[in-house]
C-alpha positions as CSV (number, residue, x, y, z in Angstrom):
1,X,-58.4,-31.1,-23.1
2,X,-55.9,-31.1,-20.6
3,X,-53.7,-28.1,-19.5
4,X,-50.5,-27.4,-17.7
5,X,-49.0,-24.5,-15.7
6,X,-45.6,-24.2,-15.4
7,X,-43.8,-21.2,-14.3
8,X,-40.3,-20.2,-15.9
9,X,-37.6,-18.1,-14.8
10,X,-35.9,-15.9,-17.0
11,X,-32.1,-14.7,-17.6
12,X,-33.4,-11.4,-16.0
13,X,-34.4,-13.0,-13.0
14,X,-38.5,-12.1,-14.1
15,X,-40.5,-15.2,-13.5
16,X,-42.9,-15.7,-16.5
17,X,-46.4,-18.4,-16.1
18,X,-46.6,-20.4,-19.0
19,X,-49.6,-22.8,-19.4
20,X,-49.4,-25.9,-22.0
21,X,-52.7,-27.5,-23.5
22,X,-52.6,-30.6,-24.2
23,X,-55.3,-32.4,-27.3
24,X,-57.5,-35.5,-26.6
25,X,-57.5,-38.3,-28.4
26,X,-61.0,-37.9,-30.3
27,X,-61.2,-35.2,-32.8
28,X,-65.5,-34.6,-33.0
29,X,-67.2,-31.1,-33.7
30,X,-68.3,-31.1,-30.2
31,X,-65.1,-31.5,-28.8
32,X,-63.8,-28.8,-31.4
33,X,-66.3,-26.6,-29.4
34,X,-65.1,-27.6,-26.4
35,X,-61.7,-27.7,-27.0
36,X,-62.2,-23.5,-28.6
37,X,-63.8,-22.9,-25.5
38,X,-60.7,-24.5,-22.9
39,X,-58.4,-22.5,-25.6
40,X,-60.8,-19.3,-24.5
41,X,-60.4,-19.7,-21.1
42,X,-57.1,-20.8,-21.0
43,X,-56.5,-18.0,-22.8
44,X,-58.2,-15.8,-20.0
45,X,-56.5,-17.4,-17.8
46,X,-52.9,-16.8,-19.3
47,X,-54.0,-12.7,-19.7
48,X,-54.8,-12.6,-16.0
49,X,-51.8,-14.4,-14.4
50,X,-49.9,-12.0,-17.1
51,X,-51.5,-8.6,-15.4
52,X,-50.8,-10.7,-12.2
53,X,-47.2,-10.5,-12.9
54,X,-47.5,-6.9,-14.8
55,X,-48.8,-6.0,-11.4
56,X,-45.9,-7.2,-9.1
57,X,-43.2,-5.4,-11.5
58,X,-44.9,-2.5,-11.2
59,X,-45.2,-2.3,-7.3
60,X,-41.3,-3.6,-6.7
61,X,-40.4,-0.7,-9.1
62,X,-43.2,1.7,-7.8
63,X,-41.0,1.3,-4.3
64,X,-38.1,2.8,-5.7
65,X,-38.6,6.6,-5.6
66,X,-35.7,8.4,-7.9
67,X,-35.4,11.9,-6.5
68,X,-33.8,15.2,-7.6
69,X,-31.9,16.9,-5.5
70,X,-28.9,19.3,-4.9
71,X,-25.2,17.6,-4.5
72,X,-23.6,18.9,-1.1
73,X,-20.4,20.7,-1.5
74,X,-17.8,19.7,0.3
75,X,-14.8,22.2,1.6
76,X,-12.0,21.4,0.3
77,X,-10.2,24.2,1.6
78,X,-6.8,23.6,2.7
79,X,-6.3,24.7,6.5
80,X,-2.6,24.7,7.4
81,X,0.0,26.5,6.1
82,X,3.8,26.5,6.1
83,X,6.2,28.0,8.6
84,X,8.4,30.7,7.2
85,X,11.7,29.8,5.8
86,X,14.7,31.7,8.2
87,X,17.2,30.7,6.0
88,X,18.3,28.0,2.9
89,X,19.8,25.1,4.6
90,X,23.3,23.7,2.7
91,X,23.9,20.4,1.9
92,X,25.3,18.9,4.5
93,X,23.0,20.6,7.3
94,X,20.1,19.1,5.0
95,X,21.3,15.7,5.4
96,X,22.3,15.8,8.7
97,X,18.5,16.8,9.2
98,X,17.5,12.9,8.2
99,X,20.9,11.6,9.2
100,X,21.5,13.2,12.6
101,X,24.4,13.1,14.9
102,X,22.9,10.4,17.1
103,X,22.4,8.0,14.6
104,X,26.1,8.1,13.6
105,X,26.8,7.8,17.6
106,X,24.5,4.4,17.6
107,X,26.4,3.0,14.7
108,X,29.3,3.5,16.1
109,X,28.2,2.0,19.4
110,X,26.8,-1.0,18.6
111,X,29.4,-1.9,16.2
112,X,32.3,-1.6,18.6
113,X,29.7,-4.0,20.3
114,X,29.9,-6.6,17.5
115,X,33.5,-6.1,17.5
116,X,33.9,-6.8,21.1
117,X,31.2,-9.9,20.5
118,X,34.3,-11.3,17.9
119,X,37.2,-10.9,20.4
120,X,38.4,-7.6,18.7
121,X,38.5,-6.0,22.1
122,X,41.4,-3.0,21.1
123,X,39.4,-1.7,17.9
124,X,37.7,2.0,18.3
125,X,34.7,3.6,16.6
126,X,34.2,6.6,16.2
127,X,31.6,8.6,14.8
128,X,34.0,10.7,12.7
129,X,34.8,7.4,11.2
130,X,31.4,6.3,10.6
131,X,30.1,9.5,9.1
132,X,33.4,9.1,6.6
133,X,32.6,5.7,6.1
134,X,29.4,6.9,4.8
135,X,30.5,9.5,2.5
136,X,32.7,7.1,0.8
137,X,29.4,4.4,0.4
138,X,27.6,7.2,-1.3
139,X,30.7,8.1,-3.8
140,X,30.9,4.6,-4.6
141,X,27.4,4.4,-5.5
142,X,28.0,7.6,-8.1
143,X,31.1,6.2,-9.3
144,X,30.9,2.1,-9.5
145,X,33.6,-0.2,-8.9
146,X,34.1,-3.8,-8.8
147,X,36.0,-5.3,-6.7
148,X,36.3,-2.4,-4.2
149,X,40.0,-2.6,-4.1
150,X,40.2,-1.1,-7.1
151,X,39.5,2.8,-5.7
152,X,42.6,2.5,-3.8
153,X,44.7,0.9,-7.0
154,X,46.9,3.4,-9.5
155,X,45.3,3.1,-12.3
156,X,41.7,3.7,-10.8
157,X,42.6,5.5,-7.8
158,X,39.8,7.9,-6.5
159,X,41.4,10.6,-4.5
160,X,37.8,11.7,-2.9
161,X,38.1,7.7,-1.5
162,X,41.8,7.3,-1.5
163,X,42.9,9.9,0.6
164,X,39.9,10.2,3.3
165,X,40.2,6.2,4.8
166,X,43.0,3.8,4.0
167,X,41.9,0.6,2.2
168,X,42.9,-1.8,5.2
169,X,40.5,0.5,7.7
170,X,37.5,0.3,5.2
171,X,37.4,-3.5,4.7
172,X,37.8,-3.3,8.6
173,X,35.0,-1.3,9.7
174,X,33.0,-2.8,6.6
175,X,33.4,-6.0,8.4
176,X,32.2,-5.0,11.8
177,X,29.5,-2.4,10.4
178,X,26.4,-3.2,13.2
179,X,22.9,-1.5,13.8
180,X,21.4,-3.3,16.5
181,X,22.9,-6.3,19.3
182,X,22.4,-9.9,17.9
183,X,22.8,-11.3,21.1
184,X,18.8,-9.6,22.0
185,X,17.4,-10.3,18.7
186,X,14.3,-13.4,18.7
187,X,15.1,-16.3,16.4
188,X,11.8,-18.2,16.9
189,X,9.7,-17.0,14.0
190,X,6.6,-17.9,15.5
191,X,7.1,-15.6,18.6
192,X,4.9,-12.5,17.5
193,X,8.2,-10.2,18.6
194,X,10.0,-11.8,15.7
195,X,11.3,-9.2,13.6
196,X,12.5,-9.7,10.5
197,X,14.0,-6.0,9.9
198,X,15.9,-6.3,13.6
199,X,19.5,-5.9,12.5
200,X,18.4,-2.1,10.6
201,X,15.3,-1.7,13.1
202,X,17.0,1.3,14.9
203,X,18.5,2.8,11.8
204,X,15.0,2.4,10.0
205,X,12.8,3.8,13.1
206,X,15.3,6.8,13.4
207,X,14.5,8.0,9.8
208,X,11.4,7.6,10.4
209,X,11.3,9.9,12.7
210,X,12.9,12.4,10.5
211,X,10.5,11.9,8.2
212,X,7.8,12.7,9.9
213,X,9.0,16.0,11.4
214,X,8.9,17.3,7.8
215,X,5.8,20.3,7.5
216,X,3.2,18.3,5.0
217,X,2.2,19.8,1.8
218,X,-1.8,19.8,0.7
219,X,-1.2,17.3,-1.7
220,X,0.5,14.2,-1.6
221,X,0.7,10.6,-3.0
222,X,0.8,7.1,-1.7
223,X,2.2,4.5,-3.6
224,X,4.9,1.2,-3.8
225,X,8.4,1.6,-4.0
226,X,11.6,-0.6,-4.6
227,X,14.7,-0.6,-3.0
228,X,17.3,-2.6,-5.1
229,X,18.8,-5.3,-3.5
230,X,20.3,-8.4,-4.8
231,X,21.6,-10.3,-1.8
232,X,19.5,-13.2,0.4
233,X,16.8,-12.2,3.0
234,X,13.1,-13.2,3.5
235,X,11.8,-9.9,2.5
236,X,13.1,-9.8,-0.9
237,X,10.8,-10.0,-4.2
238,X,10.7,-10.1,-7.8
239,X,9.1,-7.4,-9.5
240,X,8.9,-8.0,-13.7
241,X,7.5,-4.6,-14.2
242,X,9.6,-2.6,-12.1
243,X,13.0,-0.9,-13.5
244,X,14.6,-2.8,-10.5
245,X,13.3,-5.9,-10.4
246,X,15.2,-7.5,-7.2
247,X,14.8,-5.5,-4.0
248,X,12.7,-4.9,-1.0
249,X,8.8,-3.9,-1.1
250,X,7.6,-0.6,0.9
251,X,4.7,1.6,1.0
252,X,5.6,5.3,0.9
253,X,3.8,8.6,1.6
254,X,5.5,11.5,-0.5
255,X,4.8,14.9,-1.4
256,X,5.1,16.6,-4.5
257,X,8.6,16.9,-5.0
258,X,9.2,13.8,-3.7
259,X,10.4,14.1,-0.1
260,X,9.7,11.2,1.8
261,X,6.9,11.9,4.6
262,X,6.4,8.3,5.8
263,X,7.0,4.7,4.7
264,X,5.8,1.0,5.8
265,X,7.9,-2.3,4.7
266,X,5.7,-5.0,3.3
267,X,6.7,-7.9,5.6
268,X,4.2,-10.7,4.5
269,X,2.1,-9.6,6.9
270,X,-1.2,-7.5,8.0
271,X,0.1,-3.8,9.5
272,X,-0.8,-3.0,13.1
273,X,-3.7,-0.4,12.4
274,X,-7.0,0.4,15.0
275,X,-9.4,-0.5,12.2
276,X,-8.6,-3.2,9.8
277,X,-10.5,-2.6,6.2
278,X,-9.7,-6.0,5.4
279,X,-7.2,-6.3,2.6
280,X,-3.4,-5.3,3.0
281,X,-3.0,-2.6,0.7
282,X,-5.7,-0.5,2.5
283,X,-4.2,-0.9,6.1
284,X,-0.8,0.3,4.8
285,X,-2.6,3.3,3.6
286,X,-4.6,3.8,6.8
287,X,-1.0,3.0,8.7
288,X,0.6,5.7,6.7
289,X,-1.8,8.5,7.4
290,X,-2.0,7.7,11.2
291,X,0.8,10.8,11.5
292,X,-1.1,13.1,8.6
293,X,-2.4,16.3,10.5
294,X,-6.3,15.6,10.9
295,X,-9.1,17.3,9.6
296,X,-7.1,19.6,7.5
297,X,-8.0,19.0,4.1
298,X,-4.8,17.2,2.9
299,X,-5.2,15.2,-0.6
300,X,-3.9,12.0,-1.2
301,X,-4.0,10.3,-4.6
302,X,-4.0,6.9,-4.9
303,X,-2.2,5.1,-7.5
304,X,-4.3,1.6,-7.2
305,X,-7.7,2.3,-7.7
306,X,-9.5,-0.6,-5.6
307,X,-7.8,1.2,-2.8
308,X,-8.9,4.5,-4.2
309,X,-13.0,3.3,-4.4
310,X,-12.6,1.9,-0.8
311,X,-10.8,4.9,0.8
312,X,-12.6,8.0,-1.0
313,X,-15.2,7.8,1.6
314,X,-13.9,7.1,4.5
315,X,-11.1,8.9,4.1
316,X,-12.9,12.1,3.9
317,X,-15.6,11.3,6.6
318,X,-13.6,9.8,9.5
319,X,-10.6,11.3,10.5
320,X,-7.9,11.5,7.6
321,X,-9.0,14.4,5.3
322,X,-10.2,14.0,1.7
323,X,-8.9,11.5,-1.0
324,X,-8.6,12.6,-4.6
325,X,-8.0,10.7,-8.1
């Protein structure tokens, strides 16, 4: 009789030899003999390529060696501390800590600049009027009105607005309102200078800074943020699942309570970090630890957890501290 060997490869990936026997064409008692005795060795032969195989699962899994053995414990410990506290600031020397002097001072600069750019060569800025100006943004924004005009009217006049600026001055410096020069800024969008934040570049980079001098707690959170805005720019996205759905896109680095430490725009684009990791979310969180104290222990959690799985390691083993869930 005739036989066939074929070997077959299972969903498991273990290859399995199978061999077919095929009858003659005459059916004697002779051939009954012979054909019991192919059967017997084909048999034998089936058993030994069967321990053959037996054999090579045993000796790949023989290679692994599962060992027992004592986890290494990791300090944790914290290792900074915070300054004392002299005295409780007040409001306004609080804000003037993220909103100093010399920011008002740059506003005011460069939009006298912008005004003298328009042939309004006789209007002043001060930074009195700029630091009113703001004041009077951030009432508006607790007490909404549309059209503005409407704070200065009878029936909804707003003495806290009313009686600081007149209505005519507000529109005014409203119109010339300027953070940076135009006449510098690089329209070619190809240029690797282009910046598509330049007009709030100073103002942003300023904060920043503020940020940054704040004394960071031992645990602290990265995650995305919104800021709500409706109006046209590159930069803008929709968010469905957001509360605000319409705004701009950042990365942020808080603490606790919620004071900002340090934050990143999303700008369609790859951050500026030493070593990539190779997806976008993970170099924002390697750009905003660059300024985290090293080696002392700070935890980060991580909202997303593919960022969380990549980071845990090398988080705590390079330079940045540990990461916790």
């Amino acid at each position: 009789m005739d036989c066939e060997q074929r070997v077959r490869m299972e969903s498991s990936g273990r290859q399995v030899v199978e061999i077919i026997v095929f009858p003659g064409a005459d059916v004697s008692e002779p051939e009954i003999d012979s054909e019991n005795e192919h059967e017997s060795k084909s048999d034998e032969d089936v058993d030994d390529s069967l321990l053959f195989l037996i054999d090579d699962e045993e000796s790949s899994r023989s290679s692994v060696v599962w060992m027992k053995r004592q986890l290494k414990q990791v300090d944790c410990t914290w290792r900074q501390s915070f300054s004392e506290v002299r005295k409780l600031l007040s409001p306004i020397e609080y804000f003037k800590n993220f909103f100093t002097n010399d920011m008002f001072e740059a506003i005011a600069e460069q939009s006298a600049l912008y005004a003298t750019q328009n042939g309004r060569l006789t209007m002043k800025f001060s930074t009195c009027d700029i630091e009113q100006l703001t004041g009077i943004l951030m009432k508006m924004g607790l007490v909404p009105m549309s059209p503005y005009w409407m704070y200065w009217s009878r029936a909804f006049r707003l003495e806290g607005i009313a009686s600081r600026m007149s209505r005519f001055r507000f529109f005014e410096l409203m119109k010339y309102l300027h953070f940076n020069d135009n006449s510098k800024a690089i329209l070619n969008r190809e240029s690797p200078s282009y910046d598509r934040l330049y007009k709030v570049r100073p103002l942003l980079e300023q904060f920043r800074n503020c940020c940054l001098k704040v004394e960071n707690e031992e645990k602290q959170a990265i995650d995305k943020q919104i800021i709500p805005f409706k109006g046209k720019h590159k930069l803008k996205i929709f968010t469905p699942r957001k509360p605000r759905r319409w705004g701009f896109k950042l990365f942020s680095r808080c603490r606790i309570s919620g004071i900002l430490y340090d934050f990143a725009f999303y700008e369609l684009c790859r951050p500026k970090v030493e070593k990539s990791v190779g997806f976008v979310p993970g170099d924002f969180v390697i750009k905003l630890c660059e300024h985290l104290p090293k080696q002392q222990n700070h935890k980060l959690f991580l909202i997303i957890i593919s960022i969380l799985l990549n980071f845990s390691c090398g988080l705590r083993k390079k330079v940045y501290g540990h990461a916790e869930q």
